[in-house]
Each structure stands twice: as structure tokens, then as C-alpha cells.
C-alpha angles and dihedrals in degrees: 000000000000086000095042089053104049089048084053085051098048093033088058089042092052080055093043093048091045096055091044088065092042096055094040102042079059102067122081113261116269111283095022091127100274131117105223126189103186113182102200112215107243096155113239106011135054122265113164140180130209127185137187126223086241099053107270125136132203122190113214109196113331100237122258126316100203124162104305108350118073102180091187084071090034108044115003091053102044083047103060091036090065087046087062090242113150096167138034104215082201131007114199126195109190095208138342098273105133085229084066107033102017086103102043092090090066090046100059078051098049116046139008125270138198103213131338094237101198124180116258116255130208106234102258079064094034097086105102119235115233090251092048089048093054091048091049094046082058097066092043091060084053083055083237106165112240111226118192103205120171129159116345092020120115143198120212115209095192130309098309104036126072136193115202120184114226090174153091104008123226113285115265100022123103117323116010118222096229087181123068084227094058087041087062122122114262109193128183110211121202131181105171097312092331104113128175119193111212117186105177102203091324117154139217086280100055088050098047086057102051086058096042083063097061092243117154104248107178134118149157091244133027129196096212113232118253105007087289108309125166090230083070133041104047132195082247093053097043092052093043092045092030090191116196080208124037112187122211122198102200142159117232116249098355124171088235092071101221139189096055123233083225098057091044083061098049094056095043087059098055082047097250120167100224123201130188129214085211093058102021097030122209116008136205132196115196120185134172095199112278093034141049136208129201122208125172130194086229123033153300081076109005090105089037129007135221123260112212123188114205124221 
């Protein structure tokens, strides 16, 4: 049974391991004109790619370090290995959760980066965990430079694609996040008309106040807050963002339950096509600008991908 089991193991990997060089032999080389969001599939956790039509990458979290599996050194690296990256010019972790910065300790290892962008914390949520501290000395002893960005801050990825931060906002103005999850970076992505709306783990008040604030939330895609939990992605917030893709990262079968039956109704009301990395795996956005396309490592899209005009 022992022996019947491992060449079922090795027999689903070898499938696994087909239709990855299949989806990714299908995309065009780094730099070749095109703005790419990769989520990587990492089960339950968030590991993202962003890169730039000119050629730049920016990592955003690193995917979950737990007992014996760091997906930051099984699945982000190889990834962006096959990519042809050999340098991050940022990598972002939203918040301290180990599913989204577990893996970041492989990756200061592993390749180099430009700069290790971290949300601003007011000062109740600024005392470092002992595992945060280990992942950020990593990155010390790569001499990576440490930058603190909250609301009103921006990142440039090269001269076409912006990062704005939404949240948190600076200590001591306005609300103040008293959850790691609602102290998460929000960051509103643009390329032409192109926008992609990423929430880390952030909750309802985060959102809320993010609204409250007057900021222009909306976008063509949305990485919903928190794997889909029903603490996040309120009926407030879709309506606000009114994505025409909502993207779920999301481990299958996991004991949480996300993603909630609440927030898929939610976004089946304001009309939103939703995909899963636990049941599409890994998903890419490409845009040129004025258009989108959708491509999944499983299907619906993984053969042929969906072409999305914004408007």
C-alpha cells in the first residue's frame, strides 16, 4: 500500500510538474512589453509577481514556511528561476503572518533584492515577533535596505507601473489598524487604465477606512483581503472596488473555510468572475494597458485565456 502510494505521489507530481512548463513556456520572456500579475499557487497562503513591461519584478509575500514545507524555497524561487529573474528590484510583505512571510526567509537567501518595502506600524503592532525578526535579519545580513511605507507613499516599477499604498495609514493620523491583518499593506497597482487592487489580510475596518477617506478604489482585478474570509470583502468594499476579477488564494480544503460562502455572494451580486488558486491554480493577468487577459494553470483558461476590455 506504502509502495502504491508513493508511485501515486510521484505519478500526480510528474502532472503537476508537465502542465507548469506548459503554462509557463507559454507566456513572452521578461521585458518583452507586457505588464504580468502572476499569483503563484502556494496553497494556503499569498505569493504574488509583478512585472513590469520593461523587465522589472516585484515580489509581493513569499507564500507560508510551516514544519517541514517552505514554499518560498519550493514554489516562489523556482518560479522565478524559470522566469529568468536573477534579481527583485522590491519585495513586499504585506504583514507579519507566516502564509504570507514564512518564505520570505528563503527568498533573501535566494535571490537578490533591491529593497524589503514593510507596512508602517503604529507602535502597539510595531514589536517584532522572533520569527519576523529572523526573516528580517535575513535580509540585513544581504545588506538588503528596509523601507517603512504606509498611506500616501508610492513605489515606481519603472517608468509605466505604479504602486500606491491605501493602507495603513501613518501612525498617529486618523483611525489606527489594532490587528496585524487591518495593518496590512493595500496597494493599488496601475499600468494605463489597467488597476489591480491587492489587500493583504486586511479586514472590514481597514476597508471602511479606506472609503471613509475618499480614495478611488476601484480596479479591474481585486486580490480579495484574508483568503476569503467573511471578516474581509464586504458588501461596502465590492461595491466600492466593482472588480470584473476577484482573485482567491486559497488552500484547498483548509479547516479556515475560505473562502466564505458570504463573500462568494457578495461578489456574485456585483457580477464578479471569481477564480481560486485551490481549484485554478496559479493565475496570470497580462494587460497591455486598455485590455486584460486571464490565463490559469487549470482550467477554465489554462488552454485559452480570456480576453477582458476595461472600461
Amino acid at each position: 500500500m506504502r509502495t502504491a502510494a508513493k508511485l501515486a505521489g510521484f505519478i500526480l507530481a510528474m502532472i503537476v510538474a508537465v502542465l507548469l512548463g506548459f503554462w509557463l513556456a507559454s507566456y513572452r520572456p521578461a521585458g518583452s512589453g507586457a505588464f504580468r500579475f502572476t499569483m503563484l499557487n502556494v496553497g494556503q497562503g499569498d505569493a504574488s509577481v509583478i512585472e513590469s513591461p520593461e523587465g522589472h519584478v516585484i515580489l509581493i509575500d513569499a507564500g507560508p514556511a510551516m514544519r517541514d514545507d517552505d514554499t518560498g524555497r519550493r514554489i516562489v524561487l523556482p518560479y522565478l528561476r524559470r522566469r529568468g529573474f536573477n534579481r527583485l528590484d522590491y519585495a513586499v510583505l504585506t504583514h507579519w503572518d507566516l502564509d504570507h512571510a514564512g518564505g520570505a526567509e528563503a527568498i533573501a537567501d535566494g535571490i537578490r533584492v533591491g529593497a524589503l518595502i514593510l507596512p508602517r506600524l503604529p507602535y502597539r503592532l510595531s514589536h517584532l515577533t522572533t520569527t519576523a525578526q529572523r526573516i528580517r535579519s535575513a535580509f540585513e545580513r544581504q545588506s538588503v535596505p528596509v523601507e517603512y511605507l504606509s498611506r500616501g507613499d508610492g513605489i515606481a516599477l519603472g517608468k509605466q507601473v505604479t504602486l500606491q499604498v491605501l493602507s495603513p495609514p501613518p501612525p498617529g493620523v486618523g483611525w489606527t489598524p489594532t490587528s496585524d491583518n487591518d495593518a496590512s499593506l493595500v496597494l493599488m497597482v496601475r499600468y494605463g487604465s489597467f488597476r489591480l487592487l491587492l489587500t493583504g489580510d486586511a479586514e472590514a475596518e481597514a476597508e471602511h477606512d479606506i472609503i471613509r477617506r475618499g480614495l478611488d478604489v476601484r480596479a479591474s482585478v481585486l486580490k480579495i483581503g484574508h483568503h476569503g474570509s467573511k471578516t474581509s470583502t464586504s458588501d461596502r468594499w465590492c461595491h466600492a472596488v466593482q472588480p470584473k476579477i476577484a482573485l482567491i488564494s486559497v488552500g484547498k480544503e483548509n479547516t479556515y473555510g475560505h473562502p466564505s460562502r458570504q463573500v462568494l455572494e457578495r461578489l456574485q451580486r456585483i457580477g464578479s468572475r471569481v477564480l481560486r488558486t485551490d481549484r485554478n491554480g496559479a493565475i496570470t493577468i497580462e494587460s497591455n494597458g486598455t485590455s486584460f487577459t486571464v490565463r490559469t494553470m487549470l482550467p477554465p483558461y489554462n488552454a485559452k485565456p480570456a480576453r477582458i476590455v476595461i472600461r
